[in-house]
Each structure stands twice: as structure tokens, then as C-alpha cells.
Steps between C-alpha positions, in 0.01 A plus 500: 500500500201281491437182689652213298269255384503116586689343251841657562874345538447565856226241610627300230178465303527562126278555188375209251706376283549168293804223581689567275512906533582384875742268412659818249517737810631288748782378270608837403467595885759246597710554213532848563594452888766259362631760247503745829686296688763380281537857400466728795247816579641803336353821623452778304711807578346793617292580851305209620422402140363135416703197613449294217170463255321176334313395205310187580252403257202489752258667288130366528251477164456432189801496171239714301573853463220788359492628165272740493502866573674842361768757584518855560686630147756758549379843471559684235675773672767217587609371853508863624155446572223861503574477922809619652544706791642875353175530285182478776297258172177436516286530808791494756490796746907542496695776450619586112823630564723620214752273303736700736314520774503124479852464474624699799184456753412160460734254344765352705845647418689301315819321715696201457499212706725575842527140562705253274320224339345272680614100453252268500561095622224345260234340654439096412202362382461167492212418198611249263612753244670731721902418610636547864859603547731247596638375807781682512382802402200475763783434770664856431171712443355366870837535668432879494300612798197632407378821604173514728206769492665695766820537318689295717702200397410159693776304686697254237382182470746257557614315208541115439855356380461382143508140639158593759365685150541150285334302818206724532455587135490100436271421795209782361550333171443184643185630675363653218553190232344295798185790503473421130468124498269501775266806295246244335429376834429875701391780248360746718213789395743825460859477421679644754729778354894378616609682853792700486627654868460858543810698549321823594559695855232392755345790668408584846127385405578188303370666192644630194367723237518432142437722304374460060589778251355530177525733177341524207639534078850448433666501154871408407418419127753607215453874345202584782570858657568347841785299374684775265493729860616199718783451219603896486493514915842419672399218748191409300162369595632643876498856318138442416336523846553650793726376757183488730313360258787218481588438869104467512509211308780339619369525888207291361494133657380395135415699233352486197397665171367459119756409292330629171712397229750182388801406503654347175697572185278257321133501379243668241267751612183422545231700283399793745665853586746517784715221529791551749826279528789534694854351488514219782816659672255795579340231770779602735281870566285311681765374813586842482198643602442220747256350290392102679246382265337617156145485358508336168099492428472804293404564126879576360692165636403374149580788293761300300329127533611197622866492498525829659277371844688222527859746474306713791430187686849382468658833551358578825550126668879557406508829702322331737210748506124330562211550274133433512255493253620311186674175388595260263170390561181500699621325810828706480271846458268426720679377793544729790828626602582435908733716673671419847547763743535504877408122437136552359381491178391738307309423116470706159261424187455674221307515176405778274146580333658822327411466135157484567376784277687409182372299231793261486705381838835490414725413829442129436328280795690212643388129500569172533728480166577869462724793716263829553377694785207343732210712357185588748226605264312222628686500875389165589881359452640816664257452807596153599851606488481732741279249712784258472713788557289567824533132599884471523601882625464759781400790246378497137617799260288488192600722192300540217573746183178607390283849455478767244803669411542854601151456689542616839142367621482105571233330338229302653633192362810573688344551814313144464805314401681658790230346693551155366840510554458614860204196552751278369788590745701796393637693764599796304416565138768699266370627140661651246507554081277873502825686520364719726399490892179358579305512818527325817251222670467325864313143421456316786835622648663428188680864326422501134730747285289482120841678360829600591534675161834550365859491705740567260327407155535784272585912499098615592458704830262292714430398852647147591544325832608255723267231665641368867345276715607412853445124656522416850735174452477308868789238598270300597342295253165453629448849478361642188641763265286796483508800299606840752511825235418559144680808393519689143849677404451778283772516209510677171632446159647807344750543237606125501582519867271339811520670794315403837308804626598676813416852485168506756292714202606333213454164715181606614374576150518108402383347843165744363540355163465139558301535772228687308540208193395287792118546514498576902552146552874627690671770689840573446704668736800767501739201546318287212312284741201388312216385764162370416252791483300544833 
């Protein structure tokens, strides 16, 4: 990972910003480590996955939001896209097996889930538009142990009589109303993000590693292929990938993927070709797969308008499942989202620039007055979030959906943009929207995946994939977080199934694949290690 750059949380320095956007962050700070006291840290079930997250609107710059730009129309041979992996297009050097040739050497077989459905604690967030579970529910999720990284369960903490509860619980609020009415007077630089103890298994060199999954595409919308096959398969969206593909993303410390669609019963579609909606009780898929955040910056959030966003934005705060990206308005989209783990901090911004080719933009931008997505065709507003991002974190996850669809090749404009985003203090840059992989980059330290193409989106045979990223995560504060392995997991969708790759050929065929779409600037290895060329 790169050096981090004065101005972080750690030396306590932070960016520019006027009184009263200080006075704004520090409020919602303290207001969100009273909410977390009064109600408790509830861990997310699941291997060593976040202890709690936090939306505190510490976003730097400007209320305007760009206008300008275009999109990249759907093509007319529909999402299927002219590139998928059975049919060797274009100049690509793979092999062109037959439609059965592709069915019994190189997809997956298809296998249901072996283990049952995974339940998911949800995660609090603490912005002013987001709810936090009660006390009492708080009390029962923590009172189950949580399970560390080495799949061990720590000693029991010891727990305080209701009477010791009602003591301490009144004492923090007493601190914290006391933090408040002293605020005017001591309004530091950065907001610190609330602390919450780690519960994780300390190892024999006071380090833990955390590591970040990611996935592309995934689509849940009413009368879409991949939901009539999840609705004909016995145990569902578990019957549509592979069990490895599943336990892969629940062993993730946080993951995250592009949720490409909304969820509402209500709304008009706007004028444009796909527009993809799913039922709101479909949101449970995602605790399922083991799904800890969701990517809400893309170009079909706002396929149905208004009143549908808002439905997705309320839908996934009541299952308790983060998102990033858009809002009821530009503060809400804008802001960062800040995840606790091992007792560091770890940040994720998103906008999208996707509709940059068509002659109308129809996924609506956020403002001060109106809900949208935080837009990036002029990235000014999407670079000082992820500077303030930088400021009050330990790693910086930027995600942006932009690129041509079904264009395997990233653009220069990509590549400078990635740049940007790197100068400004990403530590890791996600894209997405082309539908289809893209190549790989090392900026300053910092991995760049342009696309992650599809993960379960529609019924086309392509190449898909799984980002991870390792972090050494010291116990000792003073010690940095820094960035120990890259890797790419090769995956495929076939037949509405995903299937992680394991087969050494078929696996190897991929790792090739990406690594040639990544202009020699990376090696990847057998194991999906992706190093910086030379």
C-alpha cells in the first residue's frame, strides 16, 4: 500500500473545510457514538466479518454536482454483450470451443449450495437517515461470541447485571450530552470516526489480516432470467452459484458488490431500454451470499424514478445492509461509508460516470434538494470525498461505474481518472458498469480493477471474477495499515449459474485473459496474485 499522506486521522491533521461543515461532522460524530452506545456493537455473522459500520457525514466540497457528460447506450445485441468466453470474439487469442465443448470442459457443474443459508446480524450505521437497532435487541445480537479469523471462538465476556447495564449505559450518555455542549468550544480538523473494541483473536504477531472481497453485476429484478432460475431452483439464489463460489464470499472480512437494479413496487420508468426492478423481499439474497455492503452508484438505481431510490434506500437500511453511492440527496450520496474491523477504519465512495456516451443521462444526479446518485463526470466532488475519506480512515475503497459496455479494453480516460482518484487518496479502486472484465493496474501501490464484469446478471457465458485484497491490520495503533496481496479469482457465468474456477486449465485460461487486457502493466500468477510488472 502506499505511504499515507499527511493529513490523515492518524496525526490528526485534516483537510479545509468551513465552520459550519465542521460543526455538521462533529455533531453527527458524537451523535453516532451516542446511538452506539445506547445501542450496543452488533457484529455481523460470518468469519471475522465487520464489527459494526458508520455513515458520518464528513464529506469535504462543494453542494454542486456535474451535469454534463453521456452514457454508453445499450447495445443493440442486448446485455449479452458481442464478448463472452465460449465464442474466442474479436482479437482474443482463446480457444473457440463448441456450444458443447463449452458446457462439459469449461463451465462449472452445476451444484447446490452444501451449506444452509447464511444469517446475517445487520450492520448499524449511524447517518441521520439511517436507524440503529434498539437496545435490547443490540444486547442479544453481541451476547453471541463472535467467531475470530482462526475459527476459534474467544473466551466470554463477562456480562453486567441489568442494574451495572442502566449505571454504565447512563454514565456514557452523560459523557456524550456533556461532549455535545462543550462542541462549539473544541471542533477539531477531522472527525474522528466512533471506536468500537475489537473482538477478533490476537495472534502470535499482534497482527491480524483483513481481508476485502469484491464482485461485480448482480440482478434480482422482476421477470429478468436470473430471477425466473433462482425462483424454479429448490434453495434459491444458493442454487445459483457454487458452494465454493458461496463459502468464498462468506469467508470475506467485508464484501461487496454492484447492486444493479431497485428495489420497489412503485415508480414509472424512466424513458430508456432496460429498466430492472425487483420486489424488496428479494434484498434478503444478499445476507445469503454474505453480502456486507452494496454499490449503489450505477446507471439503473433510477430506472423507475424517485420513489423507487428512496424504496431501495429504505429497503436495505431495514435489512440492515450498507450502501454507498446514492442518497436522498447530495450529502447523503456523497458521503463515504466507514466500516469497523479489528478496530480500524476502513472507507468506501462511490459515484458513477456511466451514461457518458448517450445523448440524454437518465439515472438522475443528487443535490442539495433532490435524491440521485453522486455523478463524477466532472470528479471534482467525487475527489474530495475520497480525500475526506483519506482523512478519517486506515484504507480508502473507491468504486466508480464507468467504461464502455461490453468493451474489454479500458480507456485512457479511465486510466487518468484512476490516477486522480489514487492522487487523492484511494487505496484501492473498484470499477464496474462494462459488463464484462476489464484489465488490471498497479498505481502507486494502489490495485486498480477497470471491470469486474458481470456476477450473476443475466444467462450470457462470460468470464467474471472476484477482486480480494489482503491488509496487514496491526494492534497497535501507531502502526499503519498497509496493503499485503492483491489477488484476482477467476469465476464464470454460464447458464444462470456462477461458479468460482478451480480446474488449473480452465483457471489458467482467465489468469491469461485479464492479464493480457492489462497492457503489461501486471503479472498474474497461478494462484491469482497480481504483482506489479518488473
Amino acid at each position: 500500500m502506499r505511504r499515507r499522506k499527511a493529513g490523515n486521522r492518524r496525526n490528526g491533521v485534516g483537510i479545509p473545510e468551513t465552520e459550519q461543515r465542521r460543526s455538521r461532522r462533529l455533531g453527527a460524530a458524537v451523535c453516532a457514538g451516542l446511538l452506539l452506545v445506547l445501542a450496543g456493537t452488533v457484529p455481523a455473522a460470518g468469519r471475522g466479518k465487520a464489527e459494526t459500520g458508520v455513515r458520518v457525514l464528513v464529506g469535504a466540497g462543494s453542494a454542486e454536482t456535474a451535469a454534463s457528460g453521456g452514457h454508453s447506450p445499450n447495445t443493440a445485441a442486448g446485455y449479452g454483450g458481442p464478448r463472452s468466453f465460449s465464442f474466442g470474439s474479436g482479437t482474443e487469442s482463446r480457444p473457440v470451443p463448441s456450444s458443447a465443448e463449452a458446457v462439459s470442459s469449461f463451465a462449472e457443474p452445476v451444484r447446490s449450495a452444501a451449506s444452509p443459508a447464511l444469517s446475517v446480524s445487520p450492520v448499524p450505521s449511524a447517518s441521520s437517515a439511517e436507524a440503529v437497532p434498539a437496545p435490547a435487541e443490540s444486547a442479544v445480537s453481541t451476547a453471541e461470541p463472535a467467531v475470530s479469523s482462526a475459527g476459534t471462538v474467544p473466551p466470554a465476556v463477562p456480562t453486567a447485571s441489568p442494574a451495572e447495564s442502566a449505571v454504565s449505559t447512563a454514565e456514557a450518555a452523560a459523557s456524550a450530552a456533556a461532549a455535545v455542549s462543550t462542541s462549539a468550544a473544541s471542533v477539531s480538523q477531522a472527525a474522528e470516526i466512533p471506536a468500537v473494541s475489537s473482538s477478533a483473536e490476537k495472534t502470535a504477531d499482534d497482527t491480524e489480516t483483513v481481508t476485502l472481497g469484491f464482485a461485480g453485476d448482480i440482478n434480482f429484478a422482476e421477470g429478468w432470467p436470473t430471477t425466473e432460475k433462482m425462483d424454479a431452483q429448490p434453495d434459491g439464489i444458493l442454487d445459483c452459484f457454487s458452494p465454493d463460489c458461496i463459502d468464498t464470499m462468506r469467508g470475506f472480512d467485508l464484501f461487496m458488490l454492484n447492486n444493479e437494479f431497485t428495489y420497489s413496487t412503485r415508480g414509472s420508468e424512466v424513458p430508456k431500454t432496460y429498466h430492472f426492478r425487483s420486489n424488496p423481499s428479494r434484498v434478503e439474497n444478499l445476507k445469503k451470499l454474505g453480502v456486507d455492503l452494496v454499490l449503489l452508484a450505477n446507471n439503473h438505481v433510477f430506472d423507475y424514478g424517485t420513489d423507487a431510490l428512496t424504496d431501495t434506500l429504505d429497503t436495505l437500511a431495514k435489512a440492515g445492509i450498507p450502501e454507498v453511492g446514492a442518497g436522498r440527496n447530495l450529502e447523503e450520496a456523497a458521503t463515504p461509508y466507514y466500516a469497523r474491523i479489528n478496530g480500524r477504519t476502513i472507507a468506501y465512495v462511490a459515484a458513477t460516470k456511466a451514461e457518458q456516451y448517450e445523448s440524454a443521462i437518465h439515472t438522475q444526479a443528487a443535490t442539495d434538494t433532490q435524491p440521485g446518485v453522486l455523478a463524477c463526470y466532472d470528479p471534482s466532488r467525487f475527489l474530495e470525498e475520497i480525500r475526506a475519506a483519506d482523512a478519517n480512515s486506515d484504507f480508502v475503497v473507491a468504486s466508480v461505474h464507468w467504461g464502455l459496455e461490453y468493451d474489454e479494453h479500458y480507456s485512457d480516460d479511465q486510466r487518468a481518472l484512476a490516477e486522480q482518484m489514487v492522487a487523492a487518496g484511494a487505496d484501492a479502486v473498484i470499477g464496474s458498469h462494462t459488463h464484462c472484465l476489464q484489465g488490471i493496474n498497479l498505481i502507486d501501490g494502489a490495485p486498480v480493477f477497470y471491470s469486474l464484469g458481470n456476477f450473476w446478471f443475466n444467462e450470457k457465458p462470460l468470464y467474471s471474477g472476484m477482486a480480494r485484497i489482503s491488509l496487514r491490520v496491526p494492534k497497535d495503533r501507531t502502526q499503519p495499515v498497509t496493503l499485503t496481496e492483491t489477488a484476482f479469482l477467476p469465476c464464470t457465468q454460464y447458464d444462470l449459474h456462477t461458479d468460482l474456477v478451480t480446474d488449473p486449465e480452465r483457471k489458467q485460461t482467465i489468469l491469461d485473459h485479464i492479464a493480457g487486457l492489462s497492457n503489461g502493466d501486471v503479472t498474474v500468477s497461478p494462484d491469482g496474485i497480481v504483482k506489479k510488472t518488473g
